[in-house]
C-alpha angles and dihedrals in degrees: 000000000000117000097237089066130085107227112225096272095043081060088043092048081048096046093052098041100058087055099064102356080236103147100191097038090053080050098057091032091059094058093256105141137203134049098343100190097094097010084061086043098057090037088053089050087044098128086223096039086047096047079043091065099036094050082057090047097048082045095054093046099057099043083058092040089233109167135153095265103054088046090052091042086050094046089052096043082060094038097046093044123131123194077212089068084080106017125074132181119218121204102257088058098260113134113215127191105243114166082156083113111017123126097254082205093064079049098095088054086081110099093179138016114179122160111172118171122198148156121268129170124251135179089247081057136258107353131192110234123198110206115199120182108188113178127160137206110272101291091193095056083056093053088045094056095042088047094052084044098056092038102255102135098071101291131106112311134211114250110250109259084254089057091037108118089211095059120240136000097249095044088067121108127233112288099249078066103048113131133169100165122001104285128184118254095255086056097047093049088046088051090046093048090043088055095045098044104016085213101127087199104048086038084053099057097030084065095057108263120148131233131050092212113086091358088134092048093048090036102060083040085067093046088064105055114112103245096038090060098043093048077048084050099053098039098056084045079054089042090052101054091055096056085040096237125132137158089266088056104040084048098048088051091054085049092050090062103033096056096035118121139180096247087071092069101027129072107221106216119210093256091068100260118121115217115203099262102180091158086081096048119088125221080256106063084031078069097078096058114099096181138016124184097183116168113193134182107257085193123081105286108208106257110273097038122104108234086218112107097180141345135207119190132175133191131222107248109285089191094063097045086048090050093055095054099045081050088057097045091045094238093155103067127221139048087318088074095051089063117014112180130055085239095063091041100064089043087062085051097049092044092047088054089049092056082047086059095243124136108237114235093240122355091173096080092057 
């Protein structure tokens, strides 16, 4: 049989795997017998079976068009989201849906949208009551992804578009032509593919280099030749301004919610209640609510009377975003800080491995 070929079961291995990822499981399921905890292992690190599965992967993606910039874009329209895109306050304290002039694109950060309206008893009589639950994907996980992105978190950060030594952001050209120094064909698609998938191995072969075996090892080498990086550098500062997301917003986001308090949506009486009051709260410190139950009379209130019968509101974590800025500033002191996420922790391994000259088990999960 000739080596470039999958037998029948090593299909079949490919095949399972890609359903669940489950490595032992696949094994078992394509007929191999025997202990599959190493046995699954060496079939997994196989160069064929390997360039089996990525050539599935790459497939898939496309087919999806999932590339690095929708993902970013999708990451910022969570990050960036506001429950005030949708809600308004009007004056006398009632809240209204208005999406007349919210962004659609901040629209999939909503993780739930329920309105319910119903009858309850007073002692004014029978009352019409409007329930609205308004709750949105973790804002703060999608920070986190767009800071580690852009290097806040103690790695290597992208110059500002003032520092940039290709000028601004939107002076930049598209990423397939991107050149810092002259580079050969192969280096400028492998650069393009890097930038799309931010997988080094598939970016590898997809530029047309040869050879299964090793292709991870040669592939972040060439990942760390200067102009390669600094063509992968400016092309992720490019990447970032058209989603619109930069260090200072990413920051300012993280601020919002980290310095957000419930005084800056309640009105505190005399007596000592508090009444929900959003009309004085701007979309920007609406920015740091996760999630708002608010129930409201639909039927006339007397003057005077607030139409809200009761108000739940919840705040994204202020500990976390404080956390994430203490991380940039490097407010916790020692090597933490210098790193600052696990993600980045296990990058500085691979790439000292890679000075010590070993090849790293799977760099394509970093």
């Amino acid at each position: 049989m000739p080596r470039s070929a999958l037998t029948a079961r090593q299909e079949r291995f490919v095949e399972e795997y890609l359903k669940d990822y489950d490595t032992s499981a696949a094994y078992r399921r394509a007929g191999y017998s025997g202990p599959p905890k190493y046995s699954a292992w060496r079939m997994l690190t196989s160069p064929l079976v390997r360039a089996a599965i990525d050539r599935v992967q790459r497939a898939d993606a496309r087919d999806l068009e999932v590339d690095a910039e929708r993902v970013i874009a999708e990451y910022a329209a969570i990050a960036f989201a506001s429950i005030g895109d949708i809600l308004a306050a009007d004056p006398d304290g009632r809240l209204r849906i208005d999406v007349t002039n919210a962004d659609r694109s901040r629209l999939p950060a909503l993780a739930k949208f329920d309105l319910v309206e119903y009858r309850t008893r007073t002692a004014a009589g029978p009352r019409r009551v409007r329930r609205l639950t308004i709750r949105l994907l973790s804002k703060l996980d999608a920070l986190d992804a767009l800071a580690r992105r852009l290097g806040l978190f103690g790695g290597r950060r992208q110059p500002a578009a003032a520092e940039s030594p290709a000028g601004p952001l939107h002076c930049l050209p598209p990423p397939d032509q991107l050149i810092v120094r002259p580079m050969e064909a192969r280096r400028r698609r492998f650069v393009a593919e890097y930038l799309r998938s931010a997988n080094a191995a598939q970016s590898y072969a997809r530029a047309g280099y040869s050879g299964a075996h090793g292709s991870a090892r040669n592939a972040w080498r060439l990942l760390r030749e200067p102009d390669v990086d600094a063509a992968i550098s400016a092309g992720r500062r490019h990447l970032a301004e058209r989603c619109a997301v930069s260090a200072a917003r990413v920051l300012s986001e993280y601020a919002r919610i980290a310095f957000a308090t419930l005084d800056d949506y309640l009105d505190v009486r005399p007596d000592g209640t508090a009444c929900l009051n959003l009309a004085k709260s701007p979309r920007d410190r609406l920015a740091a609510l996760s999630e708002i139950v608010v129930e409201a009379y639909i039927d006339d209130v007397p003057a005077g009377t607030s139409p809200i019968r009761s108000a739940q509101l919840t705040l994204a974590s202020k500990q976390r975003a404080l956390d994430a800025l203490a991380r940039h500033l490097g407010l916790f002191g020692g090597p933490e800080s210098l790193v600052g996420h696990a993600e980045d922790l296990r990058t500085a391994r691979l790439r000292a491995n890679m000075d010590r000259g070993r090849q790293p088990r799977d760099p394509d999960k970093v």
